[in-house]
TIRO-2110 file (N, C-alpha, C; in Angstrom, 1 decimal):
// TIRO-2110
0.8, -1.2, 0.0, N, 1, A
0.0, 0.0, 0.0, CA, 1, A
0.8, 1.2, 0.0, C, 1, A
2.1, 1.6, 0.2, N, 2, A
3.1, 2.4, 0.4, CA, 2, A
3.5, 2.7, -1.3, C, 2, A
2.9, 1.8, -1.8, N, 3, A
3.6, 2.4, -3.0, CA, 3, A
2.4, 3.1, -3.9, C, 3, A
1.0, 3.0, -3.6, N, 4, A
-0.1, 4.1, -4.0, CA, 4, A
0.0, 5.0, -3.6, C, 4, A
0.6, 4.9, -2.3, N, 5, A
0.6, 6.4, -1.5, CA, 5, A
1.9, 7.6, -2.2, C, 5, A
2.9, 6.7, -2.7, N, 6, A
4.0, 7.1, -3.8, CA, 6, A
3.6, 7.8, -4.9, C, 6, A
2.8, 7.5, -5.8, N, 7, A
2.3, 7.2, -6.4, CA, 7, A
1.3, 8.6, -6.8, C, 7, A
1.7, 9.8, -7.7, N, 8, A
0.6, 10.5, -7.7, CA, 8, A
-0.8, 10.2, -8.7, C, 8, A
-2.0, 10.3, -8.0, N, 9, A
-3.0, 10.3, -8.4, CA, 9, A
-3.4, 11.5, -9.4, C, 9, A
-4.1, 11.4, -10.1, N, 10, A
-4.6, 12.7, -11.3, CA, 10, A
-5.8, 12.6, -10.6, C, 10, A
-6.2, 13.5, -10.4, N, 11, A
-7.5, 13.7, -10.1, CA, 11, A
-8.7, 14.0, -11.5, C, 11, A
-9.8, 13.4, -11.5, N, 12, A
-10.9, 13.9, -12.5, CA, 12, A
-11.8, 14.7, -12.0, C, 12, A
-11.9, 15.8, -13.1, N, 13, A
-13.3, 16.4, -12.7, CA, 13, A
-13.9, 16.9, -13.9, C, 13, A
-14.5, 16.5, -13.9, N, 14, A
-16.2, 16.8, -15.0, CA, 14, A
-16.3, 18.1, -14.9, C, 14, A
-16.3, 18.8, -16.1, N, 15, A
-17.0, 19.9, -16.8, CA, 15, A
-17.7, 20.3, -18.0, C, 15, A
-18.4, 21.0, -17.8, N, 16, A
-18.9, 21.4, -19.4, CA, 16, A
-17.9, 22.4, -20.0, C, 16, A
-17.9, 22.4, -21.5, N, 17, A
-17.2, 23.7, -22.2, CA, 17, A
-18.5, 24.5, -22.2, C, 17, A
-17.6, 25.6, -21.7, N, 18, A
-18.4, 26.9, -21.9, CA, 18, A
-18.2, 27.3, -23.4, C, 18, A
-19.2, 27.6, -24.1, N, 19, A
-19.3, 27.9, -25.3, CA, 19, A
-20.3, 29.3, -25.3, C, 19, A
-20.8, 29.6, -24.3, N, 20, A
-21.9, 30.9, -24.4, CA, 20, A
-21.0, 32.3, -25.0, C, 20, A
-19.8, 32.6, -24.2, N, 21, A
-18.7, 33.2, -24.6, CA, 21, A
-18.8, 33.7, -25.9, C, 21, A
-18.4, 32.3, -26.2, N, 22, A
-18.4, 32.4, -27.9, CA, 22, A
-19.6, 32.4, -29.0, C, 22, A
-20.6, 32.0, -28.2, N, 23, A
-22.0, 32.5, -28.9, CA, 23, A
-22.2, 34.0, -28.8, C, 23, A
-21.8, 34.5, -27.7, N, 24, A
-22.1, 35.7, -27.7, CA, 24, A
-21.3, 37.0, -28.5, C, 24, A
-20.2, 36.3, -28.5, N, 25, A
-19.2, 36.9, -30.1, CA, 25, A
-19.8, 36.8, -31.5, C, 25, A
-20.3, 35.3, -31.4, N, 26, A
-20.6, 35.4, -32.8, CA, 26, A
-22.4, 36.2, -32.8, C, 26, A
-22.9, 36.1, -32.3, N, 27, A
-24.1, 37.1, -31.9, CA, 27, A
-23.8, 38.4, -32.2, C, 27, A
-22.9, 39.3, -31.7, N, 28, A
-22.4, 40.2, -31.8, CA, 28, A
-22.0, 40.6, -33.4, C, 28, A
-21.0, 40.1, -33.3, N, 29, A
-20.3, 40.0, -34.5, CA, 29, A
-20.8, 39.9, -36.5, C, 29, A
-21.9, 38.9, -36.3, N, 30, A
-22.5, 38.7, -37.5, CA, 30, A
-23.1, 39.8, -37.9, C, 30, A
-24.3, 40.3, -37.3, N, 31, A
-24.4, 41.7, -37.5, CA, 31, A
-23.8, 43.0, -38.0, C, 31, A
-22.8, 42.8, -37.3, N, 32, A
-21.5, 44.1, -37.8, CA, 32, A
-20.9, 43.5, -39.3, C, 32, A
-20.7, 42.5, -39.2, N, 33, A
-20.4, 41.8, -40.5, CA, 33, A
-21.6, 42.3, -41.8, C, 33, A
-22.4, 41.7, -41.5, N, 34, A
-23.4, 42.2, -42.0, CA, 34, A
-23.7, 43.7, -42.8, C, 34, A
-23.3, 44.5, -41.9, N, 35, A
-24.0, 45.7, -42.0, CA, 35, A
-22.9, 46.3, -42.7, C, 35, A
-21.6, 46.0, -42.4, N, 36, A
-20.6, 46.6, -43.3, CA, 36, A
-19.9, 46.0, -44.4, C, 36, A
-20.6, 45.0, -44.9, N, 37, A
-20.5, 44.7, -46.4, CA, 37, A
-20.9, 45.5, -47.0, C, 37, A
-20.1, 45.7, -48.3, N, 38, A
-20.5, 45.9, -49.3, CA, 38, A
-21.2, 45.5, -50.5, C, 38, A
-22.7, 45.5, -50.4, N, 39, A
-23.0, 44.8, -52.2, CA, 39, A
-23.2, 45.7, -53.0, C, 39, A
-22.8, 45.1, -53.9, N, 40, A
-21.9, 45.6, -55.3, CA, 40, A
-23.8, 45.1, -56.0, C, 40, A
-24.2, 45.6, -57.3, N, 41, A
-25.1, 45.5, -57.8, CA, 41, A
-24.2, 45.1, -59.1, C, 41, A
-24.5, 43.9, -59.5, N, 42, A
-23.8, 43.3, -61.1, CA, 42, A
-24.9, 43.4, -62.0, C, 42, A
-24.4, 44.3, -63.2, N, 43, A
-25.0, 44.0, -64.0, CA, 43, A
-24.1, 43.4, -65.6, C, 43, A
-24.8, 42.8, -66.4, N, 44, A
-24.6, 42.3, -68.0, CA, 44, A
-25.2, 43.3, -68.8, C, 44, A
-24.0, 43.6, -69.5, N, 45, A
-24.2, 44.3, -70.9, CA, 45, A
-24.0, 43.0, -71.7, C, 45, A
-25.1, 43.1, -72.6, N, 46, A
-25.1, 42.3, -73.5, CA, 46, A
-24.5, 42.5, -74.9, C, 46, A
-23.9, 41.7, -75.5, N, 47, A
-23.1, 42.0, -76.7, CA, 47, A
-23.1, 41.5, -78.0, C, 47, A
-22.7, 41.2, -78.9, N, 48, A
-22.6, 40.1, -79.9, CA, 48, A
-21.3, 40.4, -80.6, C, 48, A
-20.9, 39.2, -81.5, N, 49, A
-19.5, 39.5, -82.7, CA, 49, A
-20.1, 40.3, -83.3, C, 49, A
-19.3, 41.0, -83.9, N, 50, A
-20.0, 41.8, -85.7, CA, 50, A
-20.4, 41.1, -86.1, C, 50, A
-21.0, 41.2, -87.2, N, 51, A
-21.8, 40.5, -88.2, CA, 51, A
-20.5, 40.0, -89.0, C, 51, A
-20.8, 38.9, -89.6, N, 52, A
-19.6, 38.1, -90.4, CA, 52, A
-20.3, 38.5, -92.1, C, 52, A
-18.9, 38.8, -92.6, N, 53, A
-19.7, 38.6, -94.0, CA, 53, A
-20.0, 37.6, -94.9, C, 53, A
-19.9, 36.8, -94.6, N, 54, A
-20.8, 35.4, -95.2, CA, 54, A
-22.2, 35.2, -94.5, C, 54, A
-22.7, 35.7, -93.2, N, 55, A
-23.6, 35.9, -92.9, CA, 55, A
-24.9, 36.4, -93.8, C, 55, A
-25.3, 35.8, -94.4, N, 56, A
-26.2, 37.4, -95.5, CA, 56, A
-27.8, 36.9, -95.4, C, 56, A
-28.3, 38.1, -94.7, N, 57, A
-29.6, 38.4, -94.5, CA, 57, A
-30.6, 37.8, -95.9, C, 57, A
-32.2, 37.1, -95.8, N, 58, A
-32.7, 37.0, -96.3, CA, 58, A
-33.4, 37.4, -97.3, C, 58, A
-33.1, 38.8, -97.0, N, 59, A
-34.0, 40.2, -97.9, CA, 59, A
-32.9, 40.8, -99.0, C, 59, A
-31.9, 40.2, -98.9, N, 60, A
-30.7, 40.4, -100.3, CA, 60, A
-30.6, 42.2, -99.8, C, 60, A
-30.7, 42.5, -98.8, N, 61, A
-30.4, 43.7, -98.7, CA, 61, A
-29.3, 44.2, -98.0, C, 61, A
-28.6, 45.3, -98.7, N, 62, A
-26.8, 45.2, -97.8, CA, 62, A
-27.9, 46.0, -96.4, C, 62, A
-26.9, 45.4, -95.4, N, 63, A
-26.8, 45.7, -94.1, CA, 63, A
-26.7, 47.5, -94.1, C, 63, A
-26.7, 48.1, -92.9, N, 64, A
-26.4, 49.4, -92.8, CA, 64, A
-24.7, 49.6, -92.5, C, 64, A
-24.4, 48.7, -91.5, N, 65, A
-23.2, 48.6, -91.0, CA, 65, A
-22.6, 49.9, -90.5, C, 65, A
-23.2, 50.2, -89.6, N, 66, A
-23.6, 51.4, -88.3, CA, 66, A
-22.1, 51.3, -87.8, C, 66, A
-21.1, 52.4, -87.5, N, 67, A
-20.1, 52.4, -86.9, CA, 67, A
-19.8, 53.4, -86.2, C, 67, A
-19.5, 53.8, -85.3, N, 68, A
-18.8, 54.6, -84.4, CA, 68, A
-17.6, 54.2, -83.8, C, 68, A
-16.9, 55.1, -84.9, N, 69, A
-15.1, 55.0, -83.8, CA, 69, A
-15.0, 56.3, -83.1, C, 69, A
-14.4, 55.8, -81.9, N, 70, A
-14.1, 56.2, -80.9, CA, 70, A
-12.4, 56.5, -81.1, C, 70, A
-12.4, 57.7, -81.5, N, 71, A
-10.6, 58.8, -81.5, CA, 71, A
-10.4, 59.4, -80.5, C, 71, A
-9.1, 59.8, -80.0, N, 72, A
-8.7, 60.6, -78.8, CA, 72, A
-9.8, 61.8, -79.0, C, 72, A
-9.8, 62.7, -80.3, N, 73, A
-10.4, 63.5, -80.2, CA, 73, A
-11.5, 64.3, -81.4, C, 73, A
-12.0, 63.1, -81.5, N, 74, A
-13.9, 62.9, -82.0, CA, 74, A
-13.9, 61.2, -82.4, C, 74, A
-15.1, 61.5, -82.4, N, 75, A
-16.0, 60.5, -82.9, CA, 75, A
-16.4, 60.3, -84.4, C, 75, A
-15.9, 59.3, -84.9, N, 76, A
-16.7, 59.0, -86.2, CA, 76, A
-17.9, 58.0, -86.5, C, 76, A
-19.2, 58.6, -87.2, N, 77, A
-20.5, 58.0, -87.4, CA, 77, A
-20.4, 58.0, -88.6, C, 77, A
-20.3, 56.6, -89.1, N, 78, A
-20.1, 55.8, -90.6, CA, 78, A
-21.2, 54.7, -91.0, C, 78, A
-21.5, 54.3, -91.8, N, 79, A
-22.4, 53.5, -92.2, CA, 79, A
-22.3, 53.2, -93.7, C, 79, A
-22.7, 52.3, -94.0, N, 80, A
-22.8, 52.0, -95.9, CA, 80, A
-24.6, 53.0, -96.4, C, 80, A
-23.5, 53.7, -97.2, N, 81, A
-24.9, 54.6, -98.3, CA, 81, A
-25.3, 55.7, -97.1, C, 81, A
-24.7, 56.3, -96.2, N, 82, A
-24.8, 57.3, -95.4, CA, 82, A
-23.3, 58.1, -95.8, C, 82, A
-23.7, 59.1, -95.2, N, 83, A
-22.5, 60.8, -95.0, CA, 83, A
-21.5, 60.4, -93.3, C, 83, A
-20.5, 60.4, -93.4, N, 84, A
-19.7, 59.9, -92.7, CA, 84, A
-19.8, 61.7, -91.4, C, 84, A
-20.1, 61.1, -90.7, N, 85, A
-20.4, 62.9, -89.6, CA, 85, A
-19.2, 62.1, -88.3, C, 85, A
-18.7, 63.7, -88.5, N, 86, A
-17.5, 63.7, -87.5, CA, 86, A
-17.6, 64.6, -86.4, C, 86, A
-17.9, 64.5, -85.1, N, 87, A
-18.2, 65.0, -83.7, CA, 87, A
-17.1, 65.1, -82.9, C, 87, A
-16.6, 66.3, -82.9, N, 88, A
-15.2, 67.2, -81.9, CA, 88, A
-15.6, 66.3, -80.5, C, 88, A
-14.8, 65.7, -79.8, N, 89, A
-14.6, 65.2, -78.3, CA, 89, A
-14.5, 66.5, -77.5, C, 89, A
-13.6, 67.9, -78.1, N, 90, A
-13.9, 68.6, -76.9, CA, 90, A
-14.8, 70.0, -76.8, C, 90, A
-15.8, 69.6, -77.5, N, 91, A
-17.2, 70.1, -77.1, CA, 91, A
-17.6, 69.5, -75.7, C, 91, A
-18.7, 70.6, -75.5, N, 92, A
-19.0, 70.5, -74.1, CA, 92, A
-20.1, 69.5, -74.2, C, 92, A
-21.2, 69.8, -74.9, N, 93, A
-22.0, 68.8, -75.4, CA, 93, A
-21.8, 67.7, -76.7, C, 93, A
-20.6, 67.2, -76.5, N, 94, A
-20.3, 66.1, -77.7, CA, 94, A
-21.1, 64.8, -77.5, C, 94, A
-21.6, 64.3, -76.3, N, 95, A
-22.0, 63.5, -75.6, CA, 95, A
-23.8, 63.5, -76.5, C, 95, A
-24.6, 64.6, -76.1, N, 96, A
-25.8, 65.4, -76.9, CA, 96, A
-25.3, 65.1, -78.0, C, 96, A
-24.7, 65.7, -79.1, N, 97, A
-24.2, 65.6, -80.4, CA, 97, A
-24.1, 64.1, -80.8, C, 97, A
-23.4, 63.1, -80.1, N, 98, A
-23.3, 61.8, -80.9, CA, 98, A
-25.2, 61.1, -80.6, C, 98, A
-25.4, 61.2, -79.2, N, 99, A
-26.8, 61.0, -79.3, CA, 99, A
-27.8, 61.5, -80.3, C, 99, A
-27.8, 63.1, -80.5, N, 100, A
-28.5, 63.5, -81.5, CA, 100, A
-28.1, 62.7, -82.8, C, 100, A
-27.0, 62.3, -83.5, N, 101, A
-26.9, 61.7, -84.5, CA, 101, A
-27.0, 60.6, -84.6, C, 101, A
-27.0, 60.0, -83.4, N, 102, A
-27.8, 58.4, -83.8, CA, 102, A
-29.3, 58.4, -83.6, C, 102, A
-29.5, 58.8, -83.1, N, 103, A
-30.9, 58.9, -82.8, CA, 103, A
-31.8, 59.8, -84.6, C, 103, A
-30.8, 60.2, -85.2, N, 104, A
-31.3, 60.5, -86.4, CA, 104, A
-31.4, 59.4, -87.2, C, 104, A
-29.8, 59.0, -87.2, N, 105, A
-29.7, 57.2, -88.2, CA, 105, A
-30.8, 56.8, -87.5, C, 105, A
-30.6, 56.4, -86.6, N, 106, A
-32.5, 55.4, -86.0, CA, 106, A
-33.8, 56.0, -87.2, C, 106, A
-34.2, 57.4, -87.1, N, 107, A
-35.0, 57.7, -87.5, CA, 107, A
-35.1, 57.4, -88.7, C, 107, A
-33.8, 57.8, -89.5, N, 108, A
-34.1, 57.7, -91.3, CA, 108, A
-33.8, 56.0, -91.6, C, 108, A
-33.2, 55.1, -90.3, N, 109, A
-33.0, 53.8, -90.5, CA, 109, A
-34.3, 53.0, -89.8, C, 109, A
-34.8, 52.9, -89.3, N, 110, A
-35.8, 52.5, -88.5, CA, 110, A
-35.4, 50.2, -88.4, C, 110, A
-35.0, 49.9, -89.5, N, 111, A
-34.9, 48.3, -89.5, CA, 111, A
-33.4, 48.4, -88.7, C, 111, A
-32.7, 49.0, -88.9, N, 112, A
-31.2, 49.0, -88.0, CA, 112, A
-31.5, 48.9, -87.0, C, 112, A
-30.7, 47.9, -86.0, N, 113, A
-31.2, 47.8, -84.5, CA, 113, A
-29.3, 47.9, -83.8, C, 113, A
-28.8, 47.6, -85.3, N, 114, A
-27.2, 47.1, -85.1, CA, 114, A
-26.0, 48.4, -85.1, C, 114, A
-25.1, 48.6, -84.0, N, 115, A
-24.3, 49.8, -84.5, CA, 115, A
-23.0, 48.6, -84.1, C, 115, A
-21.7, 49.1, -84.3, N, 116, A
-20.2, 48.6, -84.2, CA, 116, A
-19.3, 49.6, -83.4, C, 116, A
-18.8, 49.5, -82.4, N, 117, A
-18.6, 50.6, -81.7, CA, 117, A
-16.7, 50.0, -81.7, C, 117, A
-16.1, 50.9, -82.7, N, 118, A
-14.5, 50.8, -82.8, CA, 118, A
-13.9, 51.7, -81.7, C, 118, A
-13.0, 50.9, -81.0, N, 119, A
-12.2, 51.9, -80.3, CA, 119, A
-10.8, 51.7, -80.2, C, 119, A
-10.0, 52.1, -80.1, N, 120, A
-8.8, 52.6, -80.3, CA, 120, A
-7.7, 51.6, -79.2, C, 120, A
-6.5, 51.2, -79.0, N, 121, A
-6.3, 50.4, -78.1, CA, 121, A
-6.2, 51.0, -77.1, C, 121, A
-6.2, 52.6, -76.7, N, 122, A
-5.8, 52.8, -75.2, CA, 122, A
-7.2, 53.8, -75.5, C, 122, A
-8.5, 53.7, -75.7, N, 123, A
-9.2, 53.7, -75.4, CA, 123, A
-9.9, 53.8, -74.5, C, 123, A
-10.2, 54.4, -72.8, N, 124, A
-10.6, 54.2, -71.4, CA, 124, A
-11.8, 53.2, -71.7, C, 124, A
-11.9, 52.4, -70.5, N, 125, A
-13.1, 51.7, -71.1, CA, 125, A
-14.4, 52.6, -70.5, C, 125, A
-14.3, 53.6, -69.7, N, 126, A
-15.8, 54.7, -69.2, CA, 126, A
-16.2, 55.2, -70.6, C, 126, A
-15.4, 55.9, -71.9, N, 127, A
-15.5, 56.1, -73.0, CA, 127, A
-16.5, 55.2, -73.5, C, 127, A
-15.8, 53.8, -73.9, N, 128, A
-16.4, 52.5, -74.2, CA, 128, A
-18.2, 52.4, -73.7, C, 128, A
-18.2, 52.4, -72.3, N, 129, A
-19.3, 52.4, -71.6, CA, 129, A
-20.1, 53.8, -72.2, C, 129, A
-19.9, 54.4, -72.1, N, 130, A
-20.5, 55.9, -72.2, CA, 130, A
-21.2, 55.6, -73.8, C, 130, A
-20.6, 55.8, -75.1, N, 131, A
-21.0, 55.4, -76.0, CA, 131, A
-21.8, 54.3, -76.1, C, 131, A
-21.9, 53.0, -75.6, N, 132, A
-22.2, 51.9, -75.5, CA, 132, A
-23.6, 52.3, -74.9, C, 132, A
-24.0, 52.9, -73.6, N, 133, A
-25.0, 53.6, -73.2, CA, 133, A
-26.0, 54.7, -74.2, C, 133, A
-25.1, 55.7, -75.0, N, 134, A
-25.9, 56.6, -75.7, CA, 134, A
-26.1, 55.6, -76.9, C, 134, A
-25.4, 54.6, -77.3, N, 135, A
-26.2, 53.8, -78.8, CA, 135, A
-27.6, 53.6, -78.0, C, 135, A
-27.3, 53.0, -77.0, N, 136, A
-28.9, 51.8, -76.4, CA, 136, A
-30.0, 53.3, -75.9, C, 136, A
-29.6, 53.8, -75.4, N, 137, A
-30.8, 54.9, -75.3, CA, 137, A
-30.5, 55.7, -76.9, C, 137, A
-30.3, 55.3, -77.4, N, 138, A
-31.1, 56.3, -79.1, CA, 138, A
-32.0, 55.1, -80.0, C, 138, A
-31.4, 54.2, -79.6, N, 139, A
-32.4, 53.3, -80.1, CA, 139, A
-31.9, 51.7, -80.8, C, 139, A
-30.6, 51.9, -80.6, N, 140, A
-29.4, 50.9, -81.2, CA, 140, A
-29.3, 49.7, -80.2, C, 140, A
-30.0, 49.0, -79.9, N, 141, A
-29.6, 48.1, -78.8, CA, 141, A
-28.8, 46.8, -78.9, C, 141, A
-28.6, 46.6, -80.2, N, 142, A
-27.1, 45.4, -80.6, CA, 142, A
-25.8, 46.1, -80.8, C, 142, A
-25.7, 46.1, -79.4, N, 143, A
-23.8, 46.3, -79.9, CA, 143, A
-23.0, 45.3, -80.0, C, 143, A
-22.1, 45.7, -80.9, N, 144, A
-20.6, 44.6, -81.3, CA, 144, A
-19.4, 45.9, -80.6, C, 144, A
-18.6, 45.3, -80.3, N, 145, A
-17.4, 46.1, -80.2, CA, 145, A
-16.5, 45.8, -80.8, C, 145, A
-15.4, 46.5, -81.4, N, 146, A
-14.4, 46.6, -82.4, CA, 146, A
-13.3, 46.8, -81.6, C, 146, A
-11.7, 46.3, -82.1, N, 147, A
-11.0, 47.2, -81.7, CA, 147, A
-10.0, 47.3, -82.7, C, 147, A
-9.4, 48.7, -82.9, N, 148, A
-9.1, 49.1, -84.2, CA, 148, A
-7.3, 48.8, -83.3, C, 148, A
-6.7, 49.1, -84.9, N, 149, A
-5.1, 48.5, -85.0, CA, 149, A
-4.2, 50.4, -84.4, C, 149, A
END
């Protein structure tokens, strides 16, 4: 018996883990999480290729082939069997000016739904967007995007 008494014992003792602690952080916490996210609202612009020229419409009719290049400093509005109109960039209303001229093509084009928006390689893409915007509010709502050499 001398040698139990040697001999140290480990004592047991029963407990629960406290976990409330930590429920109460994450109680806390999710919240704040929560509230200071940021959502982002995504949206899709929708796009297509240019038209290929083997493509050929059923009405044997040439296409309009709607284009706007985007230059450091104007804009060119081109089309087949149209007057090629050139819009200064640093007008104050150049933005109104390419609107008003598509929104004319629309009018004297009415079957055109299609424009081609060329842009330049160091082209900003807000430019890109901006144009891309004034085609679809004048009435253009198939864009293709180009990018020129």
């Amino acid at each position: 018996m001398r040698t139990n008494t040697r001999r140290g014992y480990r004592q047991i003792i029963e407990s629960d883990l406290e976990i409330m602690p930590l429920m109460n952080l994450f109680v806390a916490m999710i919240p704040m999480l929560l509230i200071s996210a940021v959502f982002l609202n995504v949206t899709v612009i929708d796009m297509k290729a240019p038209p290929d020229a083997s493509n050929a419409k059923g009405d044997n009719r040439p296409s309009l082939a709607l284009a706007v290049t985007i230059k450091d400093n104007y804009f060119v509005i081109e089309g087949r069997g149209m007057a090629k109109r050139v819009i200064q960039r640093s007008a104050e209303d150049a933005e109104d000016q390419l609107a008003g001229a598509l929104r004319h093509v629309v009018a004297e084009y009415p079957d055109n739904q299609e424009i081609m928006i060329i842009s330049q390689p160091h082209t900003s893409y807000g430019d890109i967007i901006a144009v891309m915007d004034i085609s679809r509010d004048s009435g253009l709502p198939s864009v293709a995007l180009l990018g020129a050499d």
